[in-house]
C-alpha positions in Angstrom: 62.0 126.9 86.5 62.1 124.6 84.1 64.9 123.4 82.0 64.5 124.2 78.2 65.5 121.7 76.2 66.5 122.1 71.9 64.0 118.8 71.6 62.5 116.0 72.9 64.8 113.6 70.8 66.6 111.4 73.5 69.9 112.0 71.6 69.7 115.2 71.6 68.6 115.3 75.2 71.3 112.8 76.0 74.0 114.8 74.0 72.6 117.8 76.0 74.0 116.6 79.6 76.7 114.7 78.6 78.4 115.9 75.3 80.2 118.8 76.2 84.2 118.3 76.5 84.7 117.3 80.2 81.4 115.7 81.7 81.8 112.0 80.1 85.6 111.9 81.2 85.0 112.8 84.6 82.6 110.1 85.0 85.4 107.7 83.4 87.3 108.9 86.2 85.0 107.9 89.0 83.9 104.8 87.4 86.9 103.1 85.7 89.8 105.1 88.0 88.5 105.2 91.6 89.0 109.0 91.5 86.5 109.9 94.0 88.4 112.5 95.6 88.2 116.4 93.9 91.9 116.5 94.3 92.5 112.9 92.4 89.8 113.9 89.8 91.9 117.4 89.5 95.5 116.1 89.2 95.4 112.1 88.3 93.2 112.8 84.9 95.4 112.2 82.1 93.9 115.0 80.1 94.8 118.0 82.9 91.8 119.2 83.5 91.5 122.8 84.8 90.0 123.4 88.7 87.3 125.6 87.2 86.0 123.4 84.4 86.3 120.4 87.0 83.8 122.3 89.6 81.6 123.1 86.8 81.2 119.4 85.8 81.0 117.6 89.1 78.1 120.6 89.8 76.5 119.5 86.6 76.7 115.7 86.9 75.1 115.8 90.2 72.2 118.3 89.3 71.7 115.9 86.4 71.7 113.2 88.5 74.7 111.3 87.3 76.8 111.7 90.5 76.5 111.9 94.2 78.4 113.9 96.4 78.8 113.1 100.4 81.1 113.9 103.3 84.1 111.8 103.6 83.9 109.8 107.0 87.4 109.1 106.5 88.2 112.9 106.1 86.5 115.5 108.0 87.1 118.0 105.1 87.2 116.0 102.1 83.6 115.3 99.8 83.4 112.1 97.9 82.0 111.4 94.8 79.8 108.4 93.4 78.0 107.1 90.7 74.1 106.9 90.5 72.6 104.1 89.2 72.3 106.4 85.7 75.6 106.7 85.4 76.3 103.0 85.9 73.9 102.6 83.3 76.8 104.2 80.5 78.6 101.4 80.9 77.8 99.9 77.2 77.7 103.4 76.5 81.7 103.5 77.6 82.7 100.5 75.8 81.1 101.3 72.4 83.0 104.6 72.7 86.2 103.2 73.7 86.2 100.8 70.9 85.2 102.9 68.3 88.3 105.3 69.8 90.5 102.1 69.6 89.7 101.2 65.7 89.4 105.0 64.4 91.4 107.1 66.7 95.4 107.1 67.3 94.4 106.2 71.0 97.8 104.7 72.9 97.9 100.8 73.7 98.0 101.3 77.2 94.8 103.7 77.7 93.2 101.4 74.9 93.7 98.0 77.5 90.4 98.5 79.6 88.9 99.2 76.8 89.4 96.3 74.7 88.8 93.6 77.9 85.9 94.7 78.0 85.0 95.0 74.6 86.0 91.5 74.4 84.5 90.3 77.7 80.9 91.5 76.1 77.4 91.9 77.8 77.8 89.6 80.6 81.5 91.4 82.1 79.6 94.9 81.0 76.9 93.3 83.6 79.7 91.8 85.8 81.4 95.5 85.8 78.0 97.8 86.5 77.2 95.1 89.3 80.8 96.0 91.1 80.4 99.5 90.6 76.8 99.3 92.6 78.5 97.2 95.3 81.5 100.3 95.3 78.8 103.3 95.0 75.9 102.5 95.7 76.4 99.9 98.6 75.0 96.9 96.4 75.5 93.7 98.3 77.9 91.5 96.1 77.7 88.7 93.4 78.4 85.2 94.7 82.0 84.1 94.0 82.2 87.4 91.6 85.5 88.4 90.6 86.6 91.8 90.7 86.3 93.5 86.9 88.0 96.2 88.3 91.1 94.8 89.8 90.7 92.5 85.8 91.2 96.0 84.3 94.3 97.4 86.5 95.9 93.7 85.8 95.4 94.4 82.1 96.8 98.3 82.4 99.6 96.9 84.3 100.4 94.6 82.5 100.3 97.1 79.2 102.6 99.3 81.0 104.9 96.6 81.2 105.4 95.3 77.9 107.2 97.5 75.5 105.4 98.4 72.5 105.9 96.4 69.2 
């Protein structure tokens, strides 16, 4: 069957499989918190998702094609999540949300951190970034000499953590 679609405008389309309330922050979970796991995705989100709403979403990602999920080698009853080359492709996507929630939105200094390297590291760490998260999900070979983005963005939370507001 089919899906049926409002219309054939691609943000509409686009809004369609991603703009309900959950779907975008789970892949923010995966892709900029390593949450791979169903149990980290459940209890390590800062916004408390509920179990339900959670299954519903990871079913919904991967029948849209967004996610991947596979058996755990390291874990005989554990699934583990990753990103499809689509969802790596939200990565401008991500940062143009994350800095329009930094300028407009009361969002807190130290969830704002990632956001604002990268808005500041521009197209080429966006680039840098989706090329790490192929090499972590989709077993891309890596960059020569490339430094990790991702460990760049824990530094930066860390760091934000660590210095008292002012």
């Amino acid at each position: 069957m089919a899906e049926v679609h409002r219309s054939g405008c691609p943000i509409n389309l686009s809004v369609e499989v991603l703009g309900d309330s959950w779907s975008l922050v789970v892949v923010r979970d995966i892709m900029f918190g390593s949450r791979r796991h169903y149990r980290q995705l459940l209890n390590e989100s800062e916004e408390g998702i509920a179990s339900n709403i959670l299954s519903d979403r990871l079913k919904r990602l991967i029948s849209n094609g967004l996610i991947t999920k596979a058996q755990d080698p390291t874990h005989r009853q554990r699934q583990i999540y990753s990103l499809t080359e689509q969802s790596i492709q939200l990565v401008p996507v991500l940062v143009q949300l994350g800095s329009w929630g930094r300028r407009f939105l009361p969002a807190s200094r130290e969830l704002s951190i990632r956001a604002q390297v990268l808005e500041e590291g521009g197209p080429q760490l966006w680039e840098d970034f989706m090329q790490e998260l192929r090499m972590l999900h989709l077993g891309a070979e890596p960059a020569e000499g490339a430094v990790s983005v991702m460990e760049r963005l824990e530094q930066a939370y860390r760091d934000a953590l660590a210095t008292p507001s002012g």
